[in-house]
NULUM-97037 format. One record per residue (C-alpha): x negated, y, z; residue in three letters. Coordinates in Angstrom, 2 decimals. Layout:
# residues N
x:X	y:Y	z:Z	filum:ALA
...
***
This chain:
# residues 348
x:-105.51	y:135.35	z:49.05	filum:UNK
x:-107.38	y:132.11	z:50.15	filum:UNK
x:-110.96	y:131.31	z:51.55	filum:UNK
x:-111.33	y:127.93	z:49.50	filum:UNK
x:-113.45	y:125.80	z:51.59	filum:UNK
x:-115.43	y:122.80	z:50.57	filum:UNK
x:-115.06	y:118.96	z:50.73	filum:UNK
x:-114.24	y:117.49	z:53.19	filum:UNK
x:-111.75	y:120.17	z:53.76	filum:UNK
x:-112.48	y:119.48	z:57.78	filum:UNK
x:-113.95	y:121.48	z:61.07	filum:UNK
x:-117.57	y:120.53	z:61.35	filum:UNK
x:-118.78	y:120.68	z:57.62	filum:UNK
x:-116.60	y:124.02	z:57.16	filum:UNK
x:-118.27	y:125.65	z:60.03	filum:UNK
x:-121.70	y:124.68	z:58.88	filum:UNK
x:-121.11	y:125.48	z:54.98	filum:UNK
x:-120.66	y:129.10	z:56.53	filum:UNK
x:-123.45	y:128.76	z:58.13	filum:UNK
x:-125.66	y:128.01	z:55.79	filum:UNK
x:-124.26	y:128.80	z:52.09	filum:UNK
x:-123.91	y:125.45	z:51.10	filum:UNK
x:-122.28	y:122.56	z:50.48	filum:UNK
x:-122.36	y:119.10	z:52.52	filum:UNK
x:-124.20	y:117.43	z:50.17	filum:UNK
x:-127.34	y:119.68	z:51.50	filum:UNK
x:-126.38	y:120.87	z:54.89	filum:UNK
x:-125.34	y:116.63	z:55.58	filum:UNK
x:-122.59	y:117.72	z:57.78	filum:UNK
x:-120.20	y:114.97	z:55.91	filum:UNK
x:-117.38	y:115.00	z:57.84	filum:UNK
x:-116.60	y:115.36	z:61.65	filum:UNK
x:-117.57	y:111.91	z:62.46	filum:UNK
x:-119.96	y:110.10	z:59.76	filum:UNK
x:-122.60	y:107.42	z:59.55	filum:UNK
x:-126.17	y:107.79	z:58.57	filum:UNK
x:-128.11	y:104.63	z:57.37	filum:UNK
x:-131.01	y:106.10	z:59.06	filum:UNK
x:-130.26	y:107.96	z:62.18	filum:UNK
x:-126.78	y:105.96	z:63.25	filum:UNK
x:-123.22	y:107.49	z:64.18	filum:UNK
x:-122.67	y:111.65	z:64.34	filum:UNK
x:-119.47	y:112.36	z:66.12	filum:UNK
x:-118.89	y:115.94	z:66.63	filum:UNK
x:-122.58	y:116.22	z:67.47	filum:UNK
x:-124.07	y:119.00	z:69.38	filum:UNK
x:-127.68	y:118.33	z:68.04	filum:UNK
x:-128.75	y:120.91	z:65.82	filum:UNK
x:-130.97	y:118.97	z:64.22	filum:UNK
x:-128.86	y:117.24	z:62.01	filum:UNK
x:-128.40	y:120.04	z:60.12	filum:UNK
x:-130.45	y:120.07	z:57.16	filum:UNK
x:-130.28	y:123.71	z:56.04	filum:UNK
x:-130.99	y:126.86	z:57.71	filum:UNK
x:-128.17	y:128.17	z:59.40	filum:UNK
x:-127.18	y:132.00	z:59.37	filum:UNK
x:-128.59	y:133.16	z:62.84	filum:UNK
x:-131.82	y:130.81	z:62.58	filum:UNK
x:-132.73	y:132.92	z:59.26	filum:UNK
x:-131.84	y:136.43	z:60.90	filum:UNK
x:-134.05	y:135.59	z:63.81	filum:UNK
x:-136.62	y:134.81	z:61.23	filum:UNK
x:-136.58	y:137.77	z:59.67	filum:UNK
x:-136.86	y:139.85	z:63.03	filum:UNK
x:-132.56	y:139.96	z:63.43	filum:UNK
x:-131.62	y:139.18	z:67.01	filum:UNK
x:-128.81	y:136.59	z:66.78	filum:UNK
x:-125.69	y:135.36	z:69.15	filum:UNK
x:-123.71	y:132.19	z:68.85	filum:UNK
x:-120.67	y:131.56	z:71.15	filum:UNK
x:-119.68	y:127.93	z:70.39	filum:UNK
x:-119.99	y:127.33	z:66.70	filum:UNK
x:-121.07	y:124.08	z:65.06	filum:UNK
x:-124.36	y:123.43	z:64.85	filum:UNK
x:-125.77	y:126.22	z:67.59	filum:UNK
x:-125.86	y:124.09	z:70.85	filum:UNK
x:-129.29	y:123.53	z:70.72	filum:UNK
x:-132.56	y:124.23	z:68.56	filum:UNK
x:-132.32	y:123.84	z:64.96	filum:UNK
x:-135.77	y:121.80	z:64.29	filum:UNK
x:-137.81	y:123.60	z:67.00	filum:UNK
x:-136.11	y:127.04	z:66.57	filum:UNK
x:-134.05	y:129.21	z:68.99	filum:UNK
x:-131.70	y:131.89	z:68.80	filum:UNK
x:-131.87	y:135.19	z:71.06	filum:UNK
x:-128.16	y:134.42	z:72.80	filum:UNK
x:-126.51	y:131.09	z:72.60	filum:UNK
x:-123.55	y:129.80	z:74.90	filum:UNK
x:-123.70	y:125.70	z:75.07	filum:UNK
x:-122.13	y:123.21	z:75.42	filum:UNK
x:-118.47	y:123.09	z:74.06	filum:UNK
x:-116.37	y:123.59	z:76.12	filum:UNK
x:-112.37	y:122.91	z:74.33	filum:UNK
x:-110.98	y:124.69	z:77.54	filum:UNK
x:-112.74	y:127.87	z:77.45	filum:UNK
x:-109.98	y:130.46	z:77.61	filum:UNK
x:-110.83	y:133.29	z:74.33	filum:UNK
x:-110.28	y:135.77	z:76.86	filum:UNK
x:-113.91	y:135.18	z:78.53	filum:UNK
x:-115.37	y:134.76	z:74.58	filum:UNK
x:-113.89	y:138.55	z:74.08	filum:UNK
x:-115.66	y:139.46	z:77.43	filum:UNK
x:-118.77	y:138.06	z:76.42	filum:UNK
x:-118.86	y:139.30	z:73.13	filum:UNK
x:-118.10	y:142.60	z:73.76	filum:UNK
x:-121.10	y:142.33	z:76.91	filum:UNK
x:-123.38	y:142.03	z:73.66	filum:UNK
x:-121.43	y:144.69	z:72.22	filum:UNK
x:-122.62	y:147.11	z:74.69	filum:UNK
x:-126.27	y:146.20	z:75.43	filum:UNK
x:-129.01	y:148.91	z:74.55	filum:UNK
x:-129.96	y:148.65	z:71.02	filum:UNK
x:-133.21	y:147.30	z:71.91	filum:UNK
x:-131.12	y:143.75	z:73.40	filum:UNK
x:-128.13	y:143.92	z:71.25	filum:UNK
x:-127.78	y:141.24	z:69.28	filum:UNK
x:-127.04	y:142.45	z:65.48	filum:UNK
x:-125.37	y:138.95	z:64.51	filum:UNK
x:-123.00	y:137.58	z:66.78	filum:UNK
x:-120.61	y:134.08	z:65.60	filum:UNK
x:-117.84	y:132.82	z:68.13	filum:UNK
x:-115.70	y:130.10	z:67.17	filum:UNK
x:-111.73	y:130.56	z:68.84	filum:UNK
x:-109.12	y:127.84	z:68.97	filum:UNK
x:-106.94	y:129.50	z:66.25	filum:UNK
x:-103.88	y:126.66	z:65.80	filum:UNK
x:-105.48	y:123.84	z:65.18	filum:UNK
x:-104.53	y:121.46	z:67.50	filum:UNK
x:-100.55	y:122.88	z:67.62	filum:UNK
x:-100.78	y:121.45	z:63.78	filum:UNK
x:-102.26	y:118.25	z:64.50	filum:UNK
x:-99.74	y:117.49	z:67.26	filum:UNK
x:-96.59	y:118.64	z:65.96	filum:UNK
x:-97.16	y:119.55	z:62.20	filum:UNK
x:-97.94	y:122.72	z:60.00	filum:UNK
x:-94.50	y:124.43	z:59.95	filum:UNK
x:-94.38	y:123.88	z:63.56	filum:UNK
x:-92.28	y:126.97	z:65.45	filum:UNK
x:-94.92	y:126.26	z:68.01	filum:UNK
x:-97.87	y:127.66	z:65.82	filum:UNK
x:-96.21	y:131.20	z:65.95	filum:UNK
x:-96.29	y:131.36	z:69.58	filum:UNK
x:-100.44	y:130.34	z:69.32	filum:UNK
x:-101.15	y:132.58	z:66.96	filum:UNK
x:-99.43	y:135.34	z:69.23	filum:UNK
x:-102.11	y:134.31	z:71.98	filum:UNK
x:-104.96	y:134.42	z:69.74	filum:UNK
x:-103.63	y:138.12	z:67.89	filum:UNK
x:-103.37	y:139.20	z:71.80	filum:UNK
x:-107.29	y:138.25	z:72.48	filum:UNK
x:-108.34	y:139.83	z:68.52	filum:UNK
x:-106.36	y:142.96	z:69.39	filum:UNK
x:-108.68	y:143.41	z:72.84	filum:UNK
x:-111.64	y:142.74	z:70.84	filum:UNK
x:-110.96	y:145.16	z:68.68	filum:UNK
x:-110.06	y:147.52	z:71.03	filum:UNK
x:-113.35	y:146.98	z:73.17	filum:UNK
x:-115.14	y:147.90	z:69.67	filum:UNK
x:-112.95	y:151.00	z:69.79	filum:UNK
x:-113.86	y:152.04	z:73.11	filum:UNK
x:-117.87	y:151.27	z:72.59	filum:UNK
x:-117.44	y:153.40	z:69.38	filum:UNK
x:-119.45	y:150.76	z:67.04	filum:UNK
x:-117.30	y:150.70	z:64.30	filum:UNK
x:-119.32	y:152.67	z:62.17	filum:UNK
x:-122.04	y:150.10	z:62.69	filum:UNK
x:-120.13	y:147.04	z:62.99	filum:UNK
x:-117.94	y:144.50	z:60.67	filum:UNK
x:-115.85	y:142.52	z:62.01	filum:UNK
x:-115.19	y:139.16	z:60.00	filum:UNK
x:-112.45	y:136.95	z:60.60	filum:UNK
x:-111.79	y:133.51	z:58.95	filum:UNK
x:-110.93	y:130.04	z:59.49	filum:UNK
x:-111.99	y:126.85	z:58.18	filum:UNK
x:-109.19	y:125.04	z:56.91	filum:UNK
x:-106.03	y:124.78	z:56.27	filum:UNK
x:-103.15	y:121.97	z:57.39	filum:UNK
x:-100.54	y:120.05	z:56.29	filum:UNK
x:-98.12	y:117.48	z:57.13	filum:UNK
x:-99.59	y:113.47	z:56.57	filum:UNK
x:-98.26	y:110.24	z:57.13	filum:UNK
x:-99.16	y:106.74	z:58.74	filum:UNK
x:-102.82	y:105.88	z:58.95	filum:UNK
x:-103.96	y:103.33	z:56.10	filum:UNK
x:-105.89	y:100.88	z:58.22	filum:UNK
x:-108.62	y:100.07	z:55.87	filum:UNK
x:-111.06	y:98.69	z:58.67	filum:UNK
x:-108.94	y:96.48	z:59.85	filum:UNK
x:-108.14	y:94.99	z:56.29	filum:UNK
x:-111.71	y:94.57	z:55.45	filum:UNK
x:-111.94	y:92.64	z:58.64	filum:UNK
x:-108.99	y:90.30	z:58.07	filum:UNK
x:-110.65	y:89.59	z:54.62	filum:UNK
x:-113.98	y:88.85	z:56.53	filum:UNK
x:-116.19	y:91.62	z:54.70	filum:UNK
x:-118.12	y:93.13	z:57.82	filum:UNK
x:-117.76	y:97.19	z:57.16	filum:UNK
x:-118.08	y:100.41	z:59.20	filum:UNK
x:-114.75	y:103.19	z:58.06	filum:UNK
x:-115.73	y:106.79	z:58.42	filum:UNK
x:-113.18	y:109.49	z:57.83	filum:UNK
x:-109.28	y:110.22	z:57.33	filum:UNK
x:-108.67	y:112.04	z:53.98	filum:UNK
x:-112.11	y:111.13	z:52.34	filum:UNK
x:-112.86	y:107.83	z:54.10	filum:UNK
x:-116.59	y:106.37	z:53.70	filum:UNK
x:-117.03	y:102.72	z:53.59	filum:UNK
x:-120.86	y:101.38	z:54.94	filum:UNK
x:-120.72	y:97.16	z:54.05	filum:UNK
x:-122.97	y:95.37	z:56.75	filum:UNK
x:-123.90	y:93.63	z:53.18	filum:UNK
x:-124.00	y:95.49	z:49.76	filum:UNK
x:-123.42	y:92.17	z:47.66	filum:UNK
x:-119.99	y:92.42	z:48.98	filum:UNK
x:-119.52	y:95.54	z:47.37	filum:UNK
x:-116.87	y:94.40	z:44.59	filum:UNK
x:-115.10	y:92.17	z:46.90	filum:UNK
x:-114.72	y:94.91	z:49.90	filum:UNK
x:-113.64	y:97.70	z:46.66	filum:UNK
x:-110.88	y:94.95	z:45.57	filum:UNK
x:-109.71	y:94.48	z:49.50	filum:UNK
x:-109.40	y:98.58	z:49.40	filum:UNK
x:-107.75	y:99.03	z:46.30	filum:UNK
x:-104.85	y:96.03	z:47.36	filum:UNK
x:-104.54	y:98.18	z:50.87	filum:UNK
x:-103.89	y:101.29	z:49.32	filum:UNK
x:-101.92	y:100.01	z:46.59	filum:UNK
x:-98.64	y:100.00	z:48.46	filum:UNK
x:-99.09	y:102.60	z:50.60	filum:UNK
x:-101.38	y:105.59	z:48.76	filum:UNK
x:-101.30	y:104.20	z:45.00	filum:UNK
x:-102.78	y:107.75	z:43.70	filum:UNK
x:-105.91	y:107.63	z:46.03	filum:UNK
x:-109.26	y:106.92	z:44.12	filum:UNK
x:-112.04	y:104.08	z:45.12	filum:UNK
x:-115.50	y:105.23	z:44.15	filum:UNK
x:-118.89	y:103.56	z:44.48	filum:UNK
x:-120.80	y:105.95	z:46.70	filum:UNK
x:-123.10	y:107.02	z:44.02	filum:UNK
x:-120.39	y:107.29	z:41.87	filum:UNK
x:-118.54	y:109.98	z:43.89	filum:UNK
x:-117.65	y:113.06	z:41.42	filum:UNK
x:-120.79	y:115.72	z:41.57	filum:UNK
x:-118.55	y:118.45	z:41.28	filum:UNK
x:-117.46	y:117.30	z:45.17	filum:UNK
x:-120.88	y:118.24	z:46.65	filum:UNK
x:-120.37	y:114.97	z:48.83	filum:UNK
x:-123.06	y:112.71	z:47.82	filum:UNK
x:-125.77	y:112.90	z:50.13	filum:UNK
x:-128.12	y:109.93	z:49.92	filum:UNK
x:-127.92	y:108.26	z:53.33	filum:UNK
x:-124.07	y:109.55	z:54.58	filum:UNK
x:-122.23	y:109.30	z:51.53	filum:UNK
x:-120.59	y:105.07	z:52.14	filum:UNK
x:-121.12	y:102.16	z:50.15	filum:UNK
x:-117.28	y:102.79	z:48.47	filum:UNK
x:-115.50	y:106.29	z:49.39	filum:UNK
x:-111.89	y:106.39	z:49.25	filum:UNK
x:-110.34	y:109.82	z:47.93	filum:UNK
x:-106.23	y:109.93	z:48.65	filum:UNK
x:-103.87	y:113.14	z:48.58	filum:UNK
x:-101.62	y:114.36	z:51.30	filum:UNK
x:-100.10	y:112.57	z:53.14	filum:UNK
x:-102.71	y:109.68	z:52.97	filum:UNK
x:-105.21	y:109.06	z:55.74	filum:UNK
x:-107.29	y:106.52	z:55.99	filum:UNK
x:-107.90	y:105.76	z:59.31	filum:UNK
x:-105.46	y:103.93	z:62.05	filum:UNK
x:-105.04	y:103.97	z:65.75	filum:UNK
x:-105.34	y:100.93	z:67.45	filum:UNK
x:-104.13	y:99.69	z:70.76	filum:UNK
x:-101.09	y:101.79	z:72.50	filum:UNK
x:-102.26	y:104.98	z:71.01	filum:UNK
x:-101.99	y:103.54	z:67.74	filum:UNK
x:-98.20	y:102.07	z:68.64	filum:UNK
x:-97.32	y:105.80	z:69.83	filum:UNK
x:-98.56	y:107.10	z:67.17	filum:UNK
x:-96.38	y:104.49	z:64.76	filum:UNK
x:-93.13	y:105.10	z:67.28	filum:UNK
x:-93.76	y:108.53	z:66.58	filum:UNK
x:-94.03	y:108.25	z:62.70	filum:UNK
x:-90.87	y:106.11	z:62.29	filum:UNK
x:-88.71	y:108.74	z:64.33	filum:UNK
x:-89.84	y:111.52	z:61.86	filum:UNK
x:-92.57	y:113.21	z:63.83	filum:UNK
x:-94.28	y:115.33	z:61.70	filum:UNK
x:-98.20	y:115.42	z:62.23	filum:UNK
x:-100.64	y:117.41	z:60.35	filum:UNK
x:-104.27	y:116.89	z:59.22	filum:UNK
x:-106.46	y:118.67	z:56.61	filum:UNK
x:-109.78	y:117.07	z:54.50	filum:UNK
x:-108.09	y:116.86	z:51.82	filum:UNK
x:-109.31	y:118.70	z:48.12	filum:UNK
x:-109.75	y:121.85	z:48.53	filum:UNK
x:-108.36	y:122.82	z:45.23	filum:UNK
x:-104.87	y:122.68	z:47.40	filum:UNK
x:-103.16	y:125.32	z:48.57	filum:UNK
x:-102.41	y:123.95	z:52.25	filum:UNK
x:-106.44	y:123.37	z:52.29	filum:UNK
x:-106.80	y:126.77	z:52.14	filum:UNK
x:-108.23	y:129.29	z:54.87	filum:UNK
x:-108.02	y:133.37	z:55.93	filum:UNK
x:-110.65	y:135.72	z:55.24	filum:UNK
x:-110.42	y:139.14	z:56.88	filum:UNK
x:-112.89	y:141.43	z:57.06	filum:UNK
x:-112.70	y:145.56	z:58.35	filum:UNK
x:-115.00	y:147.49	z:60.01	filum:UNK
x:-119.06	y:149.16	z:57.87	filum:UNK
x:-119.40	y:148.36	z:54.37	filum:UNK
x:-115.42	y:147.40	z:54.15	filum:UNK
x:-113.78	y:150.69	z:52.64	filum:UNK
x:-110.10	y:151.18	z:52.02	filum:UNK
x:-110.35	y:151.06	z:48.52	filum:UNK
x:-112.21	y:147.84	z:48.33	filum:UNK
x:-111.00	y:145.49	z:45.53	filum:UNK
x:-112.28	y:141.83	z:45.21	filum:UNK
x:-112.79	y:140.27	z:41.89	filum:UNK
x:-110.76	y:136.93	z:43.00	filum:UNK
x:-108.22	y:135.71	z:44.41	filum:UNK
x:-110.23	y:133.47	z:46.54	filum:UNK
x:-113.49	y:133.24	z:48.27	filum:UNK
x:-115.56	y:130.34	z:49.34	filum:UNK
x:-117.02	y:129.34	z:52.35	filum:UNK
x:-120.20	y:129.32	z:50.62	filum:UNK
x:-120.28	y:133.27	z:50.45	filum:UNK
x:-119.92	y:134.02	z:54.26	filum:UNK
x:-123.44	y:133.51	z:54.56	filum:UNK
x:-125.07	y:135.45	z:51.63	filum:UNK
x:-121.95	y:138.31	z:52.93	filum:UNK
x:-123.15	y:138.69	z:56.15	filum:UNK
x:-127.05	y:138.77	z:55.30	filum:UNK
x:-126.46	y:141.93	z:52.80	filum:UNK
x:-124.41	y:143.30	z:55.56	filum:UNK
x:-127.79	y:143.13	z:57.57	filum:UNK
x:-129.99	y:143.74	z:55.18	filum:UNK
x:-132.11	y:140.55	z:55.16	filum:UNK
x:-132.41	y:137.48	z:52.81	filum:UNK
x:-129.31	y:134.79	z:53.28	filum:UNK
x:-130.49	y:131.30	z:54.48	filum:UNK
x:-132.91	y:129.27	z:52.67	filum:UNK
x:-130.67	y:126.78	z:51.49	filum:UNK
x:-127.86	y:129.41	z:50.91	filum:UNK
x:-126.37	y:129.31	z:47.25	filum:UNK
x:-123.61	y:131.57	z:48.12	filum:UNK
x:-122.59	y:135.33	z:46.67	filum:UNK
x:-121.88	y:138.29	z:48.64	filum:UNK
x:-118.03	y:139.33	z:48.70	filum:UNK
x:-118.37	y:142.71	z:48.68	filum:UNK
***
């Protein structure tokens, strides 16, 4: 019913937990846009090397598996002086999903010597359409049409290439949406109280202090700001934060970490975009977001899957599947170990 994917519920660490079978904790893929004490700012980084797990096509190309990636996090470049057989690079937002379908199915019909036996492509899907005008936006429908339009000639170039008796196709996505509400403008409170801080993150916000022995004064500054505004939201020293997250990762997990529900966020817009965005808010415009726990059913993802090894009478033992598994799924699909850091389960 749901792929359930991990905290925070967000693009970058979702695409790499599939990746690599694990959680963020391991992989360090925090957030989107996070702060290590040792290495400085990642913001939607293509460097590879700040993954630290083995991701899904590094380990089939170990293991003798030739491997494609057409934009997905984490594939740009060489993962710690490794290289994939095919990779497309950089990111390009633009790129139209009809040229990914022609690429893809160029792979598709390469001799079996060249063929790549893994390929990952990351589409569009609707993400931005719920950002910029809210989850039960008519707008998604006419998106998703687009995107159906591009699947259905991928699907058909399989047909025509007649590989679907040695192909699976696997389609998910890596997060869900839902409506949220003015920004919380923690940084700037922690300013006005003079605690000198950097704020990471919207729906799981990480708080670095320039000075730790301002720890309990910066935590009582947070707790007054979200008091008003997003009283059920939790303040956590960063070694604190809740194991049974999988966020604590010892030099990207913030001094404090701030934990709301929907609709919080804890970052604000400053300057005219932030009085657009506020205009915006106060006439009832309804923007969406997603990070939030995953345990929520607006958090949650699609998981398809058709094609070898996916019969008709195939029954799954849950209701949902996580991230996690994608990885460990695919490797028993082709026949090799799952990555080394991988703790998921196959699906079927």
């Amino acid at each position: 019913r749901r792929l359930r994917a991990g905290w925070p519920s967000n693009t970058f660490p979702g695409h790499v937990s599939m990746a690599t079978g694990t959680f963020a904790d391991v992989h360090g893929i925090v957030d989107n846009r996070f702060y290590d004490r040792d290495r400085g700012v990642y913001s939607y980084s293509s460097d590879a090397d700040w993954l630290q797990a083995e991701p899904l096509w590094i380990a089939a190309e170990r293991q003798g598996v030739k491997a494609a990636t057409y934009f997905w996090v984490g594939s740009e470049s060489s993962w710690h002086g490794h290289d994939h057989t095919y990779r497309i690079a950089p990111f390009d937002g633009g790129r139209l999903e009809s040229l990914k379908v022609e690429q893809i199915l160029a792979w598709l019909g390469l001799s079996a010597a060249d063929r790549p036996q893994l390929i990952m492509s990351y589409w569009a899907g609707v993400d931005t359409i719920g950002h910029n005008f809210g989850a039960d936006s008519a707008r998604l429908s006419g998106q998703l049409a687009g995107q159906d339009f591009q699947l259905q000639r991928l699907m058909q170039g399989i047909d025509e290439l007649d590989l679907w008796s040695s192909t699976t196709l696997i389609l998910v996505s890596d997060h869900g949406m839902t409506l949220t509400g003015p920004g919380i403008d923690l940084a700037g409170s922690l300013q006005q109280a003079g605690i000198s801080a950097r704020v990471f993150g919207g729906a799981v916000a990480h708080v670095f202090l320039d000075d730790v022995s301002q720890t309990m004064a910066a935590r009582e500054v947070v707790e007054q700001t979200i008091a008003t505004g997003c009283a059920d939201a939790r303040v956590y020293p960063g070694a604190e934060l809740p194991a049974a997250m999988r966020l604590r990762h010892p030099s990207r997990t913030g001094d404090l970490v701030v934990v709301g529900p929907p609709p919080c966020s804890f970052n604000k817009a400053r300057g005219f975009g932030g009085i657009a965005r506020q205009m915006l808010d106060d006439l009832g415009w309804g923007f969406g977001t997603h990070g939030y726990d995953p345990d929520l059913v607006d958090m949650g993802g699609v998981f398809m899957a058709m094609g070898r090894g996916v019969g008709p009478d195939l029954e799954l033992d849950e209701d949902e599947v996580r991230q996690i598994d994608l990885a460990a799924t695919v490797s028993k699909l082709l026949g090799i170990d799952p990555p080394a850091n991988s703790e998921g389960r196959p699906i079927f």
